[in-house]
KEKETOR-601381 format. One record per residue (C-alpha): residue number from 1; x, y, z; residue in three letters. Coordinates in pm, whole numbers, plus 50000, padded with zeros to 5 digits. Layout:
// KEKETOR-601381
[NUM, [X, Y, Z], 'ALA']
...
This chain:
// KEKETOR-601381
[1, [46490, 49504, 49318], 'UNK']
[2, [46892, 49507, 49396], 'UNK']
[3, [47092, 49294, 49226], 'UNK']
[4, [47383, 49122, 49349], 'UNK']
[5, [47710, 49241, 49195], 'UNK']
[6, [47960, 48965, 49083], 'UNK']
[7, [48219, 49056, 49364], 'UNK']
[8, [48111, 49207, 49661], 'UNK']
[9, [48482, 49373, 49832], 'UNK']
[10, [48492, 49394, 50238], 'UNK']
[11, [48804, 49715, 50247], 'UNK']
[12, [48791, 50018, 50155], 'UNK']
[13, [49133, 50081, 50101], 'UNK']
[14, [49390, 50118, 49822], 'UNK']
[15, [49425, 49732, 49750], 'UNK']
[16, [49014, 49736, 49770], 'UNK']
[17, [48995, 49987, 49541], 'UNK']
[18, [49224, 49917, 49289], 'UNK']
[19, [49063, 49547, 49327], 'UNK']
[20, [48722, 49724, 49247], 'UNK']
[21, [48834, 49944, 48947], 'UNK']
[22, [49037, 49599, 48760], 'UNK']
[23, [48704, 49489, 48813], 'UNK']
[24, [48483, 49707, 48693], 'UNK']
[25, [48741, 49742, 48371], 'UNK']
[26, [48699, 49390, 48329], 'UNK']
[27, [48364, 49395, 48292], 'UNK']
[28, [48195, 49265, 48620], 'UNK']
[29, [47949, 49444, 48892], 'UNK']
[30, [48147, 49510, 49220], 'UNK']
[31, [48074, 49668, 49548], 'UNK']
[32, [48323, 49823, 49832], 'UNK']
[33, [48225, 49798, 50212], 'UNK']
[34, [48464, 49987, 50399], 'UNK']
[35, [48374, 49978, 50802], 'UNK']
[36, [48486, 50387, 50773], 'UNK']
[37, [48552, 50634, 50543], 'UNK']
[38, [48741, 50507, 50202], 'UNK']
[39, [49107, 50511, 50228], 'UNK']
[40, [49161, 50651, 50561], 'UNK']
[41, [49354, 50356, 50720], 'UNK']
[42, [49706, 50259, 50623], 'UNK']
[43, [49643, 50423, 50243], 'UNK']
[44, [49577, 50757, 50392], 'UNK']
[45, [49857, 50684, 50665], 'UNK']
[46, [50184, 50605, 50427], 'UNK']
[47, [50453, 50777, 50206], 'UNK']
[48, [50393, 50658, 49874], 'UNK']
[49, [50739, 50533, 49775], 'UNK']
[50, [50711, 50349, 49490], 'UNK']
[51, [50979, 50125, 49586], 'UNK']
[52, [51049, 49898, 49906], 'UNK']
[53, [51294, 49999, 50106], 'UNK']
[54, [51618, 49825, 49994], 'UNK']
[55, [51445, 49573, 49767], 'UNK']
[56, [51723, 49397, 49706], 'UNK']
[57, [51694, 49284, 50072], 'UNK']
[58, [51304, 49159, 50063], 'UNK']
[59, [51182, 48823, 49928], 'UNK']
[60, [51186, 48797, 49554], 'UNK']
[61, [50812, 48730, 49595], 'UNK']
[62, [50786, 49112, 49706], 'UNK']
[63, [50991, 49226, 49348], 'UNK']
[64, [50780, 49017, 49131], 'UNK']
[65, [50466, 49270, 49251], 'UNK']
[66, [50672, 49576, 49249], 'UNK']
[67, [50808, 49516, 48896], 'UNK']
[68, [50472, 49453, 48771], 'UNK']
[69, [50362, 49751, 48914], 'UNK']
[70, [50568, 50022, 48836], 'UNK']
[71, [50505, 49907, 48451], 'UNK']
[72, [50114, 50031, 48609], 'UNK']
[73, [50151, 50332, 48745], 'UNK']
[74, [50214, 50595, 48505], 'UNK']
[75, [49941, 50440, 48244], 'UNK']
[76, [49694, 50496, 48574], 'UNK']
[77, [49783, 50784, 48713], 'UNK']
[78, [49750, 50928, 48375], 'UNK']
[79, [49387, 50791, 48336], 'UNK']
[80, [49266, 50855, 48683], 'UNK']
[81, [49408, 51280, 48621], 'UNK']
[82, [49244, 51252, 48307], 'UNK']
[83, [48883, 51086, 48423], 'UNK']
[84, [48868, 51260, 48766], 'UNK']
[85, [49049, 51570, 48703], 'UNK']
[86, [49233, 51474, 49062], 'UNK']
[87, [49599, 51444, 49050], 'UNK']
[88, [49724, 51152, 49211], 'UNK']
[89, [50062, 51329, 49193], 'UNK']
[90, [50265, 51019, 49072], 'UNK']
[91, [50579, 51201, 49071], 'UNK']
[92, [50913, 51057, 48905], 'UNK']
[93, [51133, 51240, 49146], 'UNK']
[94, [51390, 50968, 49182], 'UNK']
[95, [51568, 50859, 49491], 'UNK']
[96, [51940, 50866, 49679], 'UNK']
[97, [52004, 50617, 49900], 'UNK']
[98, [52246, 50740, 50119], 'UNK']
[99, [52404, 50416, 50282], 'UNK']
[100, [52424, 50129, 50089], 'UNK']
[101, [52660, 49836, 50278], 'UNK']
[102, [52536, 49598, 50019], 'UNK']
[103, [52607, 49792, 49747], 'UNK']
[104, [52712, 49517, 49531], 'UNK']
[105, [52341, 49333, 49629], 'UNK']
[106, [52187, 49657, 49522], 'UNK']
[107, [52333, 49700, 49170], 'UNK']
[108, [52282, 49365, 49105], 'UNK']
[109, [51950, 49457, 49178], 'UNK']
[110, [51907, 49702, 48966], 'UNK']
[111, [52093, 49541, 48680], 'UNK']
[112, [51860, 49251, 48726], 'UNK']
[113, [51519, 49409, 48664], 'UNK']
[114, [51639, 49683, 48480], 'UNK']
[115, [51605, 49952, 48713], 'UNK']
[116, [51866, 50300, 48647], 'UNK']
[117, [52123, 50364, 48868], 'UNK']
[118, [52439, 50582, 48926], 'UNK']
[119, [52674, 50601, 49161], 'UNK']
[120, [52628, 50955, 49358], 'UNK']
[121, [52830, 51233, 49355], 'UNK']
[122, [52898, 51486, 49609], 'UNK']
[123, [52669, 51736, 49442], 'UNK']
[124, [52405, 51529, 49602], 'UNK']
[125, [52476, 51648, 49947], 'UNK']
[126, [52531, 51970, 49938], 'UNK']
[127, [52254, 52033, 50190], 'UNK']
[128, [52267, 51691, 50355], 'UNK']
[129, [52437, 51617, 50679], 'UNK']
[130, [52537, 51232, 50682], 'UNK']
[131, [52824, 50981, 50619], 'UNK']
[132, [52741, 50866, 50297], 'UNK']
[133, [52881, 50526, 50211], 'UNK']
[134, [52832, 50378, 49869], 'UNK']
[135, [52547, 50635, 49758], 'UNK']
[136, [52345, 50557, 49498], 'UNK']
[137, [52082, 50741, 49317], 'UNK']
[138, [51819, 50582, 49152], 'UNK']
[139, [51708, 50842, 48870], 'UNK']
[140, [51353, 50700, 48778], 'UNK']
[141, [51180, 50597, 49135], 'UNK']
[142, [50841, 50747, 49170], 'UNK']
[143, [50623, 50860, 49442], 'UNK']
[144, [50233, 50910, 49450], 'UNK']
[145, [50057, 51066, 49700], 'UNK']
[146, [49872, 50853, 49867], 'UNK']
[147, [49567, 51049, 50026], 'UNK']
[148, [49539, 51205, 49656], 'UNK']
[149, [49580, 50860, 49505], 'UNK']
[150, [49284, 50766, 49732], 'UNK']
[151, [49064, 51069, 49608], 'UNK']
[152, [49132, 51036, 49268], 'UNK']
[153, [49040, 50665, 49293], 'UNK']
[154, [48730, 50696, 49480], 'UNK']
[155, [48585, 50948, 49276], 'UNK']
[156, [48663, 50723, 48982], 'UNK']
[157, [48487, 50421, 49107], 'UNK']
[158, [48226, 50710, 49173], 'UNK']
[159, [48192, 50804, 48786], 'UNK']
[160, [48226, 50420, 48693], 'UNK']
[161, [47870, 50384, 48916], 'UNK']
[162, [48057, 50144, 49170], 'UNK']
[163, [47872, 50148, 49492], 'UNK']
[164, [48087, 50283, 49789], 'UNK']
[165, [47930, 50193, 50117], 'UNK']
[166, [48121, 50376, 50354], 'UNK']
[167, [48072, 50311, 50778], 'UNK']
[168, [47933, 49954, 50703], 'UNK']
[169, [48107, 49768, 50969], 'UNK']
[170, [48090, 49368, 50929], 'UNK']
[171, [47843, 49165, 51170], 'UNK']
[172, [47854, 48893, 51045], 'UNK']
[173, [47906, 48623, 50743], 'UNK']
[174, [47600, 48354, 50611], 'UNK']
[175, [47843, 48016, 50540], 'UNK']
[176, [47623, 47747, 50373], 'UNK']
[177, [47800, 47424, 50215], 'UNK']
[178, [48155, 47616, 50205], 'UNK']
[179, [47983, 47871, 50039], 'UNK']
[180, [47895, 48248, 50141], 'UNK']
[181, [47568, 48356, 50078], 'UNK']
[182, [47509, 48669, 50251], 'UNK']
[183, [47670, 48914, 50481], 'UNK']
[184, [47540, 49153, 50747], 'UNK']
[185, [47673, 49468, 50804], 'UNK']
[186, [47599, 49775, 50990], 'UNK']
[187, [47393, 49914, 50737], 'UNK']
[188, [47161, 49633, 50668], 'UNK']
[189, [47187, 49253, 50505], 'UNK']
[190, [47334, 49178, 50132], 'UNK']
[191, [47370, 48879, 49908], 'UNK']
[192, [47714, 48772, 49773], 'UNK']
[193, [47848, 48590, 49501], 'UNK']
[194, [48191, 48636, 49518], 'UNK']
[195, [48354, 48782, 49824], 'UNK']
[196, [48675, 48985, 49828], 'UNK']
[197, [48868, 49082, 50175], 'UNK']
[198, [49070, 49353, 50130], 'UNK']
[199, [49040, 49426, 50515], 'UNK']
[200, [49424, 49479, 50564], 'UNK']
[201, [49570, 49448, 50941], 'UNK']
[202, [49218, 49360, 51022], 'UNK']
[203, [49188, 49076, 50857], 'UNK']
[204, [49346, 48796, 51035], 'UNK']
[205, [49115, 48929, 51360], 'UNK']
[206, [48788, 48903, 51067], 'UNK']
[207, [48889, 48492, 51000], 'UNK']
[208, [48880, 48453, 51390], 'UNK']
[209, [48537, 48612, 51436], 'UNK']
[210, [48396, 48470, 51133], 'UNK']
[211, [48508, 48183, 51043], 'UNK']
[212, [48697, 48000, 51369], 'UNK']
[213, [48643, 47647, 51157], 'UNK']
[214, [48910, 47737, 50948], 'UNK']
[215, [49173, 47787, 51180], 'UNK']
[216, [49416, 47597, 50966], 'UNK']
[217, [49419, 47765, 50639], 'UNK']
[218, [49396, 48163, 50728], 'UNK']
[219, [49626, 48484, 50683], 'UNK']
[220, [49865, 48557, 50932], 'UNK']
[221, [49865, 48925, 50962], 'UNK']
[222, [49932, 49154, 51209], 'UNK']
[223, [49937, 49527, 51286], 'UNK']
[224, [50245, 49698, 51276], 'UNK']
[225, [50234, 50066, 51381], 'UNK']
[226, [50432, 50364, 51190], 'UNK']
[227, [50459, 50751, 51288], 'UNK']
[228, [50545, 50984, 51036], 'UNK']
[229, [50582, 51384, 51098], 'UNK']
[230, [50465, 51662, 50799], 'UNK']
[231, [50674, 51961, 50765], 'UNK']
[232, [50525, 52248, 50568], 'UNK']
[233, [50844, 52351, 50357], 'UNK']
[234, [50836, 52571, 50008], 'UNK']
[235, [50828, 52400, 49645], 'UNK']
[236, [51177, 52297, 49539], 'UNK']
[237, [51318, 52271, 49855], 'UNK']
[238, [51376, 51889, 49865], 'UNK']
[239, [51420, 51780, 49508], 'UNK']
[240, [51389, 51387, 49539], 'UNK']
[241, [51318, 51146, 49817], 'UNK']
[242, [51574, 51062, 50025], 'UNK']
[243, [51665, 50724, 50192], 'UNK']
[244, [51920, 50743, 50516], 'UNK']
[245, [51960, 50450, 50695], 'UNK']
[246, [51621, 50327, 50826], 'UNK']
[247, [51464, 50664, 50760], 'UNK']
[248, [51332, 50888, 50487], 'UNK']
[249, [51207, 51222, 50338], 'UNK']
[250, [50953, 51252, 50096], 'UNK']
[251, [50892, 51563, 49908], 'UNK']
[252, [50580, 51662, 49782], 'UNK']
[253, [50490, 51890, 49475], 'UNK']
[254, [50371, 52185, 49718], 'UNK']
[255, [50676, 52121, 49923], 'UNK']
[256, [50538, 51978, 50215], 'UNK']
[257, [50811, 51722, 50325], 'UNK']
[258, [50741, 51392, 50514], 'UNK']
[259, [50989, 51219, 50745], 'UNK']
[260, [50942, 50873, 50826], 'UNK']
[261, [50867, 50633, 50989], 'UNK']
[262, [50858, 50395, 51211], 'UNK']
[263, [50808, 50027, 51253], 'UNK']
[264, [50616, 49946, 51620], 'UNK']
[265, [50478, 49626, 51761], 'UNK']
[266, [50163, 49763, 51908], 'UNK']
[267, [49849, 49612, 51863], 'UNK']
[268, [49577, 49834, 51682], 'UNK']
[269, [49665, 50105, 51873], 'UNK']
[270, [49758, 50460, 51654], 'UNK']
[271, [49844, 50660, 51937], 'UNK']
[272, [50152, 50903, 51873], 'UNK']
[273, [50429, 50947, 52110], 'UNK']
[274, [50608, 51273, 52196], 'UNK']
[275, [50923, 51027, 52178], 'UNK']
[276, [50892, 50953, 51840], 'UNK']
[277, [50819, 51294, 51749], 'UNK']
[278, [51080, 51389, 51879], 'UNK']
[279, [51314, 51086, 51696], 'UNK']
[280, [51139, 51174, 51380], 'UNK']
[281, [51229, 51511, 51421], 'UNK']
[282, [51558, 51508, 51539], 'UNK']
[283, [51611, 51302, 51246], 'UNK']
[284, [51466, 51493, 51001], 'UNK']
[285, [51677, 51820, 51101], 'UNK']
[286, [51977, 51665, 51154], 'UNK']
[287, [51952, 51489, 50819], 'UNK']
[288, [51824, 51821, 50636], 'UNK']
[289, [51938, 52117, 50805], 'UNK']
[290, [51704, 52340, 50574], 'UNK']
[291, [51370, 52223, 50777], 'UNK']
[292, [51498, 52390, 51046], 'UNK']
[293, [51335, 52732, 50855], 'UNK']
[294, [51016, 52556, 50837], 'UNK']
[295, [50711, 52428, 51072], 'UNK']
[296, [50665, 52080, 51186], 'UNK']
[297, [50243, 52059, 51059], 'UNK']
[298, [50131, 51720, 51152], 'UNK']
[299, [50248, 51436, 51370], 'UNK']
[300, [50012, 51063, 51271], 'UNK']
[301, [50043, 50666, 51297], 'UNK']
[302, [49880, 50397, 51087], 'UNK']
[303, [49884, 50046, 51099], 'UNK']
[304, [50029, 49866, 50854], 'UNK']
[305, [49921, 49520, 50786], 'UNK']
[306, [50260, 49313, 50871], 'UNK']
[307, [50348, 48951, 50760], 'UNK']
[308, [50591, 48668, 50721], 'UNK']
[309, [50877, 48839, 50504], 'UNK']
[310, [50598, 49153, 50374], 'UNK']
[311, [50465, 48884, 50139], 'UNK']
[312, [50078, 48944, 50104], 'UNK']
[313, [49799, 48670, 50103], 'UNK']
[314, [49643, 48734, 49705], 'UNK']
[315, [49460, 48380, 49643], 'UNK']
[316, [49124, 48191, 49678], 'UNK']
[317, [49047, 48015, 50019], 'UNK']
[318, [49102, 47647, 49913], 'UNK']
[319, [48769, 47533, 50139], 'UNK']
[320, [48532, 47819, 50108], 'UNK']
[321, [48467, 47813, 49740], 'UNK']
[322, [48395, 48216, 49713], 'UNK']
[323, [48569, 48382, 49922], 'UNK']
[324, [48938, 48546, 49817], 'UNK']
[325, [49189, 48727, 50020], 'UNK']
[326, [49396, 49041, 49907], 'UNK']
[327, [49573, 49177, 50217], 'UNK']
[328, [49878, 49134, 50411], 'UNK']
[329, [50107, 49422, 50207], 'UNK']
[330, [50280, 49512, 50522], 'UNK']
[331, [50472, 49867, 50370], 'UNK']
[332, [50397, 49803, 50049], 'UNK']
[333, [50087, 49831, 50001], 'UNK']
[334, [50099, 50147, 49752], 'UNK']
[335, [50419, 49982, 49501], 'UNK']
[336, [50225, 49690, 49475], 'UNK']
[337, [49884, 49774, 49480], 'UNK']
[338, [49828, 49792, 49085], 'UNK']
[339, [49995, 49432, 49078], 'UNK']
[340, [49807, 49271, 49336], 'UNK']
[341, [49459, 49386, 49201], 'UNK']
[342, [49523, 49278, 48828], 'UNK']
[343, [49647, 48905, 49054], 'UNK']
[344, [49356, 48896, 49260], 'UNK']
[345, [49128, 48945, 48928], 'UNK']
[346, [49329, 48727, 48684], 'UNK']
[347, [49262, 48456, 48981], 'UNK']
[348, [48873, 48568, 49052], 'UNK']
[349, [48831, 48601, 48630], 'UNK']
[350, [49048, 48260, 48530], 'UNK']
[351, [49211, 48466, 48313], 'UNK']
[352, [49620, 48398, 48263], 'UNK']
[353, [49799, 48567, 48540], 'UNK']
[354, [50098, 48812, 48492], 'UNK']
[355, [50270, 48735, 48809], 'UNK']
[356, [50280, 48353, 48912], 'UNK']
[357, [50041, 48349, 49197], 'UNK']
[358, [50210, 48060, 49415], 'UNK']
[359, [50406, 48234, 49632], 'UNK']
[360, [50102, 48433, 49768], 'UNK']
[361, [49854, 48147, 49816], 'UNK']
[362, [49723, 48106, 50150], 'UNK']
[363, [49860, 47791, 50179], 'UNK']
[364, [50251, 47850, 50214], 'UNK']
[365, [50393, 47805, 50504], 'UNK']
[366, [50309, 48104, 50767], 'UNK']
């Protein structure tokens, strides 16, 4: 005989799975559907910055979840290394922001929510090629690694015993009273108590298909494409991320250094373009002159799941008694992730929340 599990989670991404694991450390039964393989949509697709690009710029809304979060992230990347024995290479490697117009924004910023900051000095661009203006280095920003975030996290659900039902596309959703009861996927029928979408740039498209009744209270979330390239550089050749302009490069502990991205209006289409490549690239050279020794590996696109301002939808549907949203991160999906599952489980568990939840209710103004 199955038993239902207290939430039943339709994403199998980084925001599903960090929902599952608050979860399951809470104490309730939980199940992931992902239509795929776990992780390999935008989670496998991003950088891993563990900071928005020029926060001082994005809704307070967007802070409140970073904050939160990067209290999170070295407590569990320390007990997923330790439980899985898979690094999810959380990485303190701090970051120089090249550019910084708004520089007076930005240290009040960082003043603000107590984030470290110095002014940088030429010894920062000794191998950079750019007209810095107002640098600033921000000593204590992290990265993780967000396909080895993903691994470390699935195999941890794995240990935990939290079923992981991987290629079980959504059919189709039993409403009775305002209530879900069941839903069909492509690998057979299950009953639900709770249901959690975590179904990122998909999700909008899921409320049309499944529940059209509702078109006045649902997520309004779109795909927005980025490319990134992959160059296969030597350890210690980029010591920190680096943040010029719109762009960015991302060292990781082997070396391998990612320049990114972009920000495309695209449908769900994840087709590259030689043109970007070649932006990317040209980029990435002219920025770094050093890559110029080293191979460009790998050339992708994801879809990040774009919004009003980046804010994500983390709240209870207000007419369908069981059914929560937690989706809609557009870039920030990874910085925030930690913050948004413990939200989406205070709400769920009607336990005291550590971020106040109105700004992400479904009900603001799209």
């Amino acid at each position: 005989m199955t038993t239902t599990p207290d939430i039943t989670i339709i994403g199998g991404g980084i925001i599903g799975l960090l929902t599952a694991r608050e979860l399951h450390n809470a104490g309730a039964t939980v199940s992931v559907f992902e239509k795929n393989q776990i992780g390999q949509e935008s989670s496998w697709a991003g950088g891993g910055i563990l900071l928005p690009i020029y926060p001082w710029r994005q809704d307070q809304a967007i802070s409140r979840l970073v904050l939160q979060s990067l209290t999170l992230y070295p407590v569990l990347s320390k007990a997923l290394l330790a439980d899985t024995q898979l690094d999810p290479e959380w990485n303190p490697c701090g970051m120089l922001i090249t550019k910084n117009p708004d520089a007076d924004a930005a240290v009040d910023w960082c003043k603000t929510n107590h984030i470290a900051y110095h002014d940088a000095g030429a010894e920062f661009f000794n191998s950079l090629n750019t007209q810095a203006f107002n640098p600033l280095w921000l000593p204590e920003i992290a990265q993780a690694r967000n396909p080895r975030l993903v691994k470390s996290l699935k195999q941890d659900l794995i240990n935990k015993g939290v079923p992981l039902i991987e290629h079980a596309e959504l059919k189709a959703v039993s409403l009775t009273n305002n209530r879900i009861t069941a839903i069909t996927t492509s690998t057979g029928q299950f009953s639900v108590n709770r249901l959690v979408l975590a179904t990122g740039a998909w999700t909008s498209q899921l409320f049309d298909q499944f529940f059209p009744a509702l078109s006045g209270i649902r997520p309004d979330i779109a795909p927005v494409k980025g490319q990134m390239l992959l160059f296969d550089a030597e350890p210690g050749t980029l010591p920190h991320l680096v943040l010029d302009g719109d762009h960015y490069l991302i060292p990781r502990l082997d070396g391998k250094i990612l320049a990114g991205s972009t920000v495309e209006q695209d449908g769900f289409n994840k087709t590259t373009s030689l043109e970007t490549r070649e932006h990317l690239r040209d980029f990435a050279l002219n920025l770094f002159p050093t890559l110029r020794k080293f191979p460009l590996s790998h050339h992708w696109a994801g879809l990040r799941p774009g919004t009003k301002h980046g804010i994500p939808y983390i709240d209870v549907h207000p007419e369908i008694s069981n059914l929560y949203i937690n989706a809609g991160h557009f870039r920030n999906g990874l910085v925030m992730g930690p913050a948004s599952a413990q939200l989406m489980v205070d709400l769920i568990l009607g336990r005291p929340t550590a971020v106040a939840p109105e700004s992400y209710q479904l009900s603001r103004a799209h």
